[in-house]
N, C-alpha and C positions, 0 to 999 in steps of 0.2 A: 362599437365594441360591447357595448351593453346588454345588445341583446345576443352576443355570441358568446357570452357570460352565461345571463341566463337560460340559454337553450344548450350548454354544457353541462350544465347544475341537473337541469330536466332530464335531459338524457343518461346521465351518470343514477340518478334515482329510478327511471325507467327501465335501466337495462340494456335500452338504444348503442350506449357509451359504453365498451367493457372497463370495467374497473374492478379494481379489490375490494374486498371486506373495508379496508381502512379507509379509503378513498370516498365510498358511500359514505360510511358514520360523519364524517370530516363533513360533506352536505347535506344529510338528511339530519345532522343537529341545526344547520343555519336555518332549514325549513320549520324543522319543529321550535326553535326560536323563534322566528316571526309570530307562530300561534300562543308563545308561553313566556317568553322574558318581558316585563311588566318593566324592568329599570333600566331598559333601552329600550330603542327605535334602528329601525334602517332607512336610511337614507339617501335614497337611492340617486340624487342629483349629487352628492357628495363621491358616490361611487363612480357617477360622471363623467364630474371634472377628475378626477385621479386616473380614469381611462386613456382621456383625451391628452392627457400629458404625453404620453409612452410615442409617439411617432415624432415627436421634434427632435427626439433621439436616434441617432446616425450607427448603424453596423460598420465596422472597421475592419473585423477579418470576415474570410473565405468567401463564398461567391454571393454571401447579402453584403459587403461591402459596397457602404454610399446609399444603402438600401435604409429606409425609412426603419424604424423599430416595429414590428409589428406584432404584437403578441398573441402566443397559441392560445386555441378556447382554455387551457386549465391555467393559464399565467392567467389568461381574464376572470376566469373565476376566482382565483387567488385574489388579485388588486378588490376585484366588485365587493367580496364579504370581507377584507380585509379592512376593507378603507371606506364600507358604506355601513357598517354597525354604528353607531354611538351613546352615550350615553344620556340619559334623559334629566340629569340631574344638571351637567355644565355644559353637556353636547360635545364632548370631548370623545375622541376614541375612544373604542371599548376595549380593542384587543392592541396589549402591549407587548405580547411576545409572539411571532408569526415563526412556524415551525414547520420546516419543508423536506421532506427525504423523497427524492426523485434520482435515478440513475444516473450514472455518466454518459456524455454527450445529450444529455436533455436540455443544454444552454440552462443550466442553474447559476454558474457564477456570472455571467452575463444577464441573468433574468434577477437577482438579487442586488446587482450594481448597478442597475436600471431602477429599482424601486430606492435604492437608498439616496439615487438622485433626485427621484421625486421628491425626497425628505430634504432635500440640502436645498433646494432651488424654489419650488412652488408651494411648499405646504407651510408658509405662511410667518414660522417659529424665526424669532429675533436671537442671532447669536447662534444659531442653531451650529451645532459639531456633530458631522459624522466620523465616525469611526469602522475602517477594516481590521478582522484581528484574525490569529487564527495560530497554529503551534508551533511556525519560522513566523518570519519576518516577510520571508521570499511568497509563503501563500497567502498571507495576509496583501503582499502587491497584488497578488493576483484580481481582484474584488475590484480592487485600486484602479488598477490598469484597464479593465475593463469599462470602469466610470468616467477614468480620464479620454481615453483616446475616444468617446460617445460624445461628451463634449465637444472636444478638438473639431470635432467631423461634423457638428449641430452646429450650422450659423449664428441659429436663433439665441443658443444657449451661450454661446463660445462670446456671444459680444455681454453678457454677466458675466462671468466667471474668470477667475485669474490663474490660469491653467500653468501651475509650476510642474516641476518634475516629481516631488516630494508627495505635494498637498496642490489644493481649491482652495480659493477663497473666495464668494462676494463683499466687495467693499461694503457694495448698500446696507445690508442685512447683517453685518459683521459674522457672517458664516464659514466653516471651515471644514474639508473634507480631508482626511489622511488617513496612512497605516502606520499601526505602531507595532513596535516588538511584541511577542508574546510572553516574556517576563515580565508576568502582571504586576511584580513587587515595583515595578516602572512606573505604573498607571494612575496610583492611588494621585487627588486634585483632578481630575479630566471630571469636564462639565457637558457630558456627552448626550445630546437629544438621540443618537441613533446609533446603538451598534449593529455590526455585520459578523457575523462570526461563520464562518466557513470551513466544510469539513470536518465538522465538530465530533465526527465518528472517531478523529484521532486524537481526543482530549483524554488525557488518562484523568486530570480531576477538572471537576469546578470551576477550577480557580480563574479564571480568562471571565467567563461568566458570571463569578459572583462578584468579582470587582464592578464590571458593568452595571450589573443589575443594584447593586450598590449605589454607584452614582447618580443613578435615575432620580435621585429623588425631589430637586429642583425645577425639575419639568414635568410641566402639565398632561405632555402627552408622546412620554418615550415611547421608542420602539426599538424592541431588541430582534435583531433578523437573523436567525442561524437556519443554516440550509446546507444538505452534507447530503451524499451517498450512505449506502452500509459500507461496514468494516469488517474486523477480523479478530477483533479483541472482545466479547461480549464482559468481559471483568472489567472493561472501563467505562468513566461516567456516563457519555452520552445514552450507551446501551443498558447501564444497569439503574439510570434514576431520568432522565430526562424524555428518555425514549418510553420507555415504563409509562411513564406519566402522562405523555401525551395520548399513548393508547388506552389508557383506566378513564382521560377527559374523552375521548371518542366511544366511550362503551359507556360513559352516563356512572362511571361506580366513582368516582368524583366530579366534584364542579369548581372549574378557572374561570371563571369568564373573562376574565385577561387574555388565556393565551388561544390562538388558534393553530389548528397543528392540522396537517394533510402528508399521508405515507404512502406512494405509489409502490407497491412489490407486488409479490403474486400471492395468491392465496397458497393456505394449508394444503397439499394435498396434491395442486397443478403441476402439470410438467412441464418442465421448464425445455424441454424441448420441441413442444406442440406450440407451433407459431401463432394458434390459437389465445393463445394466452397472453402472447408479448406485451400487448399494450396496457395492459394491468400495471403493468410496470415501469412502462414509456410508452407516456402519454400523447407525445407528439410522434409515435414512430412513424415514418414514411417520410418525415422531413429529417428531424434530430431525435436519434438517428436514422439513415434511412433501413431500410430494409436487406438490404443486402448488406451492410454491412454487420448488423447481428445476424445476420445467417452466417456470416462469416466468421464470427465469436464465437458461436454456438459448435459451429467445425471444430476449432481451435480447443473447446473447452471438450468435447467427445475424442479429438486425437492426439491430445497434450492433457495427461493428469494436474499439472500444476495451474492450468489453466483454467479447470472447472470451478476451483472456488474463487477463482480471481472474475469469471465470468458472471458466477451466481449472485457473486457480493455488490461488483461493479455496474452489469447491467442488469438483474434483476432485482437488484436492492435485496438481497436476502443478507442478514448479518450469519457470518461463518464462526468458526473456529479452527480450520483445516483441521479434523477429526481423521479424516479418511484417508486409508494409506494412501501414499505416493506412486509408488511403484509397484504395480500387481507382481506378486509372490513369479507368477506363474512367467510373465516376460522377463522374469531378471534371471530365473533359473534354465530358462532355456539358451542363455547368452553362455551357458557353462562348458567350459572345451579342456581338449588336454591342452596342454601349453606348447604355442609351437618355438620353434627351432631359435632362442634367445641369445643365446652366446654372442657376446658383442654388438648386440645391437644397444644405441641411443636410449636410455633411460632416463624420466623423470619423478624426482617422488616428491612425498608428501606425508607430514612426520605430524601428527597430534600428539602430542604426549598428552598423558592423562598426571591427574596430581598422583602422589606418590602409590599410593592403594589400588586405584581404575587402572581400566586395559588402556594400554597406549598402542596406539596405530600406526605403521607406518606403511604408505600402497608407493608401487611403481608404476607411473603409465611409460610403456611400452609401444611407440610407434612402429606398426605393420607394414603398414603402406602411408597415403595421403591422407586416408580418411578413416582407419580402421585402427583400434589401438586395443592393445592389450594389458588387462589390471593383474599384476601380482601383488600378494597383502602380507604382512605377519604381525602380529598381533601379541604382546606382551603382557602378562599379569602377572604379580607376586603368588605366590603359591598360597602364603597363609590366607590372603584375602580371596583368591579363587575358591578355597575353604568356604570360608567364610556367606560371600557370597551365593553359591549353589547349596549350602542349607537355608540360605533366608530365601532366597527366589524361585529357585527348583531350575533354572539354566545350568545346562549342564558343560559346564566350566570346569572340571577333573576328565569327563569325558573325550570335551576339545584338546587336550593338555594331550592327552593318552594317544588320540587321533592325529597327533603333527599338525592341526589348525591354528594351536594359541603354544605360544612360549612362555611356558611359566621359571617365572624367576628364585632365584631362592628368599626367605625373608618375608618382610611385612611391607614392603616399598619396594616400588619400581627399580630396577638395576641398569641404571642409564647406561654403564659401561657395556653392557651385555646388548644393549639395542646399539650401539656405538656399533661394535662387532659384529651383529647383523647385517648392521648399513655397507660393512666396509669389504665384511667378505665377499656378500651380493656384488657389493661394485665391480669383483675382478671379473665376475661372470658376464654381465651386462656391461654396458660404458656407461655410466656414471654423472648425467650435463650438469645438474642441478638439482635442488633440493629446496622446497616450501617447509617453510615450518611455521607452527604458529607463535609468534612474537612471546603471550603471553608465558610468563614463568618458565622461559627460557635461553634468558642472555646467558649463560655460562656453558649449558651445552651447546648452545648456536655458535660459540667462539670455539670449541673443542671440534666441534666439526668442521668448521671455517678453517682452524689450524692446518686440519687433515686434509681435507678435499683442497685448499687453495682456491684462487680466484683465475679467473681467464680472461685474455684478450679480446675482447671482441669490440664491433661497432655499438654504441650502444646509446640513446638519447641524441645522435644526429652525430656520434663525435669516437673517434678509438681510444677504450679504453678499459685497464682491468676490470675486472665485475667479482664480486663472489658468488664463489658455486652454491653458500645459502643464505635464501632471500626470506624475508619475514613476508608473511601471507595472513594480512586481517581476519577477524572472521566476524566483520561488519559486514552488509548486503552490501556498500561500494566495489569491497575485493570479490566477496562470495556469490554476487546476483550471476552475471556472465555465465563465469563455469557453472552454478548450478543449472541451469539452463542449457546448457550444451551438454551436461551428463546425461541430464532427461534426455533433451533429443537426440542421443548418439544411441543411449538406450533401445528407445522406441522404434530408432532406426539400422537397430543392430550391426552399429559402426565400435562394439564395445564388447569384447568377450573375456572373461576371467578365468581363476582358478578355481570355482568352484566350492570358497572356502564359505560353511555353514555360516561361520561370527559374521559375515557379510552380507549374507541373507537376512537372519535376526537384527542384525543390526537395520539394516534398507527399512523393515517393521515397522521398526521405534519412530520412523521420523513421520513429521509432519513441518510442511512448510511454512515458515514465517515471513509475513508480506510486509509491507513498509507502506505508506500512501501511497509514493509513485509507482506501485507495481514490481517493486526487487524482491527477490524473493532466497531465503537462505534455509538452510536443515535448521529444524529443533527437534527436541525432544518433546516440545509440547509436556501431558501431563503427565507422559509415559516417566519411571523412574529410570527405563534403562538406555543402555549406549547405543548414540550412533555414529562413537569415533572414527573407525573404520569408512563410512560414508564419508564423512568430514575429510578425511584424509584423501580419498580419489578424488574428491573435487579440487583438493588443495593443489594433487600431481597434473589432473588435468589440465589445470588453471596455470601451472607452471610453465605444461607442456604449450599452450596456447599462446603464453605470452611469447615465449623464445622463436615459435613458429612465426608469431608474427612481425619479428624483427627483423632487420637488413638480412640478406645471406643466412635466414632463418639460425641466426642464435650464434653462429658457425663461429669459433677460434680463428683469430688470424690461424692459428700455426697447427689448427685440425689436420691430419691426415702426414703431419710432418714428424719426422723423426725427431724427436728432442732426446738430450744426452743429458742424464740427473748426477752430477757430482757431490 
């Protein structure tokens, strides 16, 4: 493996190897190191034995299961400068912090829980504690699991090691592997030779890392491992100090010699859809991932707006902000129809209220047929603050009022009873199933509407029984991921035609998507000041409409379609 170390090193300096800007500096400083650091050596029989380690270790999933460990030329060149520097002073490591941003599906959390077993099992340390951490519990397992079940599946290794559910241990060396919570105020006494910090793009502080790097200071020769994708948040720490930092030590405008850091993305400038360029970014493409399957992201992220930054961020390590609108202006305004023929047809809405001063929103979706629905909106502002607001912003908020788009109320606060009336008159028009609302700062009109509309019969959680006609609807990515995502693609696939009302347009504007690690995805306003209740709200009716569609006999009342006699 050594010398497919170094003939990845050569190649990546040569231009042989496409790479990034960052990927170069990351090895043309090792190079210029050998000519100029004077208080280390490398030592290249020491990069070796660290090589020679990696194949005793066993793949568990997909089709390398059972398959020896074998590492790609940039994991080798990683381990080779990693673990062959040292110091000339005790001969101890040089570098205590190794810093990895390579895309998803490049086997990082797998390529990181492999190097932390080298630390746990063969490099030598009495007592030695490894540590997984990360911003749950649930992905700091992940590191975990990945080191555990390599073990399991290594003969060699599996007759040291005391493979619990939790943690490792070897007896001999009284050494210890686990994951802890990520409530670092937990952690303070841990006598840690080795953290793993994973995913570190969704660290909003420090704090996970400075407790670690805190502890270090009893051993001779920590290593702190964080290894992460990009993210979505550039205001948090990893992007605004750690990330920073590592690229000012790759540009030579300071000096670590502690940490070593390597950043595979694309360059300034590249196109991120010229297959040219991919491996800038993933380094191993043609295995992890293969080829086809980012071609198949790349589709997804050109015919799915919300998928573009979730592609760029994911696999091409670029850090986002979802800046760019959502939904082009131009496809949402071409979805604008007269309204057809509603009277008595199945209705579903979806009620934002806004605090007492904001537009409050309420939308109807409207099933057509199977696949095609229709949005009605109306839209609520107090009058003085509709004032108010169109001299400070210039939205023309007395215009819409003028036009029948927005309902202005009388007063300085919203006029819930006037939206009550809204809801109720509509209902005789249309049928009325149910109603989303958002939970927050709305128990008391949630019970006045509940009083009114009543509850229904129907099958519901495996079993018959009343329901009410208004259900609280989060607006956490668990409730809001789904329907936003099926808003889009009804969108894009013109299974979704409205009224045409402007606030709705403007509003669509305002949003930019907020992503979560796993890929959920919810409306924000981002840095924008203004609303996108009105958005919030179709997703709340569609989300309504979705879940009752997918219940027994779709949603249906026992006693739908039956006469009932009110006394």
């Amino acid at each position: 493996m050594i010398e497919i170390a170094e003939k990845y090193i050569s190649d990546v300096l040569s231009g042989k190897e496409m790479a990034c800007r960052l990927t170069i500096l990351a090895y043309q400083r090792h190079v210029d190191d050998l000519k100029n650091k004077k208080e280390f050596y490398f030592d290249k029989e020491s990069a070796k034995r660290t090589l020679a380690f990696f194949p005793y270790l066993k793949h568990y999933k997909g089709k390398w299961a059972g398959d020896s460990f074998v590492l790609a030329p940039w994991q080798a060149a990683v381990i080779y400068v990693v673990f062959g520097w040292k110091r000339i002073d005790n001969h101890k490591r040089r570098f205590r912090t190794v810093n990895i941003e390579v895309p998803r599906k490049g086997g990082k959390t797998t390529f990181i829980a492999a190097i932390a077993l080298y630390l746990f099992i063969a490099d030598g340390e009495e007592g030695a504690e490894v540590y997984t951490a990360a911003t749950t519990r649930e992905q700091a397992k992940i590191a975990f699991t990945d080191a555990r079940q390599m073990v399991l599946r290594s003969p060699d290794l599996n007759k040291r090691v005391e493979v619990l559910t939790r943690n490792m241990n070897i007896t001999k060396s009284a050494a210890k592997f686990e994951y802890v919570s990520s409530d670092y105020d937990t952690l303070d006494g841990l006598n840690p030779t080795v953290a793993v910090l994973d995913e570190v793009h969704a660290y909003k502080t420090n704090g996970i890392y400075g407790i670690f790097a805190s502890a270090f200071g009893s051993r001779e020769q920590p290593m702190m491992l964080i290894i992460t994708t990009a993210g979505f948040r550039k205001e948090w720490w990893y992007y605004k100090v750690q990330r920073r930092s590592i690229i000012e030590i790759l540009e030579g405008k300071i000096v670590d010699d502690s940490v070593f850091g390597v950043i595979y993305t694309l360059d300034e400038g590249d196109d991120w859809q010229d297959p040219e360029v991919w491996k800038k970014a993933n380094p191993n493409l043609g295995v992890t991932p293969s080829i086809e399957y980012l071609e198949g992201r790349v589709r997804d992220a050109l015919n799915k707006p919300s998928e573009r930054v979730n592609v760029l961020t994911k696999h091409f390590n670029i850090f986002t902000d979802a800046s760019d609108v959502w939904i082009p202006s131009e496809k949402w305004e071409a979805l604008s129809t007269v309204a057809p023929h509603l009277v008595g047809k199945k209705a579903y809405g979806g009620l934002d209220l806004a605090n007492t001063r904001d537009i409050a929103a309420y939308s109807l979706c409207i099933p057509i047929d199977d696949e095609n629905v229709y949005l009605k909106r109306f839209f609520f502002v107090p009058l003085e603050s509709a004032r108010d607001r169109q001299e400070a912003s210039g939205v023309p908020y007395l215009d819409w009022i003028n036009e029948g788009w927005l309902i202005g109320t009388e007063g300085n606060s919203i006029d819930y009873n006037y939206i009550k009336k809204v809801i109720f008159d509509y209902a005789k028009e249309v049928s009325l199933h149910s109603i989303a609302i958002d939970r927050w700062n709305s128990t008391h009109f949630r019970q006045e509407l509940e009083d009114e509309l009543g509850q229904m019969y129907v099958e519901y959680n495996g079993k018959m029984q009343y329901v009410s006609k208004v259900n609280n609807f989060g607006q956490g990515f668990k409730d809001m991921s789904d329907p936003t995502k099926l808003y889009e693609t009804m969108i894009l696939e013109k299974h979704i035609s409205h009224d045409g009302n402007p606030i709705s347009a403007w509003m669509l504007g305002n949003v930019e998507l907020q992503r979560d690690p796993a890929g959920n995805i919810k409306p924000d306003k981002g840095k924008s000041s203004e609303k996108i209740d009105g958005v919030v709200s179709d997703i709340m009716a569609l989300g309504e409409w979705t879940m009752w569609r997918n219940l027994p006999n779709g949603g249906k009342s026992k006693y739908e379609g039956k006469e009932i006699l009110m006394y």
